[in-house]
N, C-alpha and C positions, 0 to 999 in steps of 0.2 A: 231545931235547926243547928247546922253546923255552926262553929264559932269559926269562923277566921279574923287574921288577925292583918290588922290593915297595913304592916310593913311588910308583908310574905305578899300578900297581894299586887302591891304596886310593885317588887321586885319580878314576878314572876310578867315574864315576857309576854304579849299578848299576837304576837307574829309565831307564825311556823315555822317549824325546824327548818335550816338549813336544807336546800335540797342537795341531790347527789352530786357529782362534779358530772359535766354532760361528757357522753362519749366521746372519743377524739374523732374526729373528720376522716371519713373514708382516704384512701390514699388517692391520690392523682395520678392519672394515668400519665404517662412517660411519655417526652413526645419524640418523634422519630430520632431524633441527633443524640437525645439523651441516650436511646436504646442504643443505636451504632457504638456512639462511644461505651457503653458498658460494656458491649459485642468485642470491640476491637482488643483492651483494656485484656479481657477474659483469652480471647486468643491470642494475645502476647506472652500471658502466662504457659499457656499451654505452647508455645511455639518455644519460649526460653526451655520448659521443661524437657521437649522431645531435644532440643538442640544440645543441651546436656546428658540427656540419655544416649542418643548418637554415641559424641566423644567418649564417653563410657562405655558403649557396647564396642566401639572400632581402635582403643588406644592399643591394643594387644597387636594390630596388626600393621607393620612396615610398610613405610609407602618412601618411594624417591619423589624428590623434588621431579618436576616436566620442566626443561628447556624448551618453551614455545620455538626456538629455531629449529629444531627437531620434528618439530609437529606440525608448523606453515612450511610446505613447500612451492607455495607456488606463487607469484608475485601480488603485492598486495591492490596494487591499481590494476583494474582489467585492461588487456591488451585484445586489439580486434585481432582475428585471426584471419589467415588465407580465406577465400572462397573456398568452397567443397569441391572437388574435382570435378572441372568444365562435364558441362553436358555436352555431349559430340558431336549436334546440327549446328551452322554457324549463327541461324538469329537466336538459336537459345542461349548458345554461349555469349552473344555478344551483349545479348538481356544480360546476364549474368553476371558476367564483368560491370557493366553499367551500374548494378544494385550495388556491386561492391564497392566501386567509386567513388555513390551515393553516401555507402556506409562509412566509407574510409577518409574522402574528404569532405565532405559536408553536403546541402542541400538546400535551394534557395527558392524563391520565387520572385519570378518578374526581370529575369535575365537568365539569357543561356549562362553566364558565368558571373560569378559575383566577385567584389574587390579582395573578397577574403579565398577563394578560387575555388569554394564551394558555387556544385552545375544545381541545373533541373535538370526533370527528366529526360527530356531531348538532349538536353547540353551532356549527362552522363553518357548518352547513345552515341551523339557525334564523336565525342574523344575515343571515345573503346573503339569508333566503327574504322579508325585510322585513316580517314579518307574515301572510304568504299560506300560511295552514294546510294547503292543498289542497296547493299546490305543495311544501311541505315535505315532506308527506306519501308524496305520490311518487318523492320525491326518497331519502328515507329506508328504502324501498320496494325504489327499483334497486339502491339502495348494499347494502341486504341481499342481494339479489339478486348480486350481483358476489360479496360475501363467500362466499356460500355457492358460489357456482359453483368459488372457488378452492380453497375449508377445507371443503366440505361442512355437510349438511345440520344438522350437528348445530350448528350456532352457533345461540342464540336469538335475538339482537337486537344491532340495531348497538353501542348502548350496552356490553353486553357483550363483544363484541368489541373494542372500542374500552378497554379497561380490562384486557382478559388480554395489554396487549402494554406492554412497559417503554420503546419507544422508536418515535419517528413515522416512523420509513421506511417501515412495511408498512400504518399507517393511511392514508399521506399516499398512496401508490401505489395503496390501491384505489381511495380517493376519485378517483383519475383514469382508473383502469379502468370508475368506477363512469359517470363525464362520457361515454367513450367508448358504454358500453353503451346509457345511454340514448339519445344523439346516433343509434348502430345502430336504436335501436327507435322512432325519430321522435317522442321523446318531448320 
């Protein structure tokens, strides 16, 4: 039999080697915000580089300063312009004129004329028709006529139409639907 020797004995370990160090942790997936910002970060790079390559590729070539006075010609606030040149029947013109009116001094509901001296659509008819009841009359006539062909039958009068709507884009449009119709009917 072996001889061992009982100080080697108790020295020597009686547990197992060390094991290996365990692998690291798979990575974690990135979560969306992470990604974007990596995404933005990378296309900053790339956007500082082309904006450098630019000035590099265009330093060779002369430019003048632009005087924007030079290049706005035309007034910076919109101004309304005239009517298009009258239609030649007198209820389409006096349609016409009436849209303008519309357009040019304002548009109300629930009075022919209001404090501020924006009309409705009748009150636009009456001023343009200068007194000329007939022609008002006719005029007030197609306009219903227009409405009703767009809303149907069930509108009763201009007037009332003219007050079931909170804002002038659909009064101020038929009044010009209404110029064309008559202009159609040689009126």
């Amino acid at each position: 039999m072996p001889q061992t020797h009982p100080a080697i004995d108790q020295a020597t370990p009686t547990t197992a080697p060390p094991a290996p160090p365990a692998p690291p942790a798979p990575p974690t997936a990135l979560s969306l915000e992470e990604r974007l910002t990596f995404i933005k970060a990378a296309m900053s790079v790339r956007l500082d580089e082309a904006k450098v390559a630019y000035e590099v590729n265009t330093a060779h070539i002369e430019t003048e300063p632009v005087d924007l006075a030079d290049v706005v010609t035309m007034p910076l606030t919109p101004t309304l312009q005239p009517p298009p040149q009258s239609y030649p029947t007198p209820v389409a013109a006096l349609l016409q004129r009436a849209h303008h009116r519309l357009l040019t001094g304002g548009w109300c509901s629930g009075a022919l004329v209001d404090e501020d001296g924006a009309r409705c659509m009748l009150g636009a008819i009456r001023i343009e028709a200068g007194g000329d009841r007939g022609l008002e009359a006719d005029a007030a006539s197609v306009l219903l006529d227009a409405i009703r062909r767009k809303f149907g039958d069930n509108v009763d009068s201009v007037p009332s139409f003219n007050d079931a709507h909170g804002s002038a884009r659909t009064p101020l449009r038929i009044v010009d639907q209404a110029a064309g119709l008559a202009d159609a009917r040689g009126l």
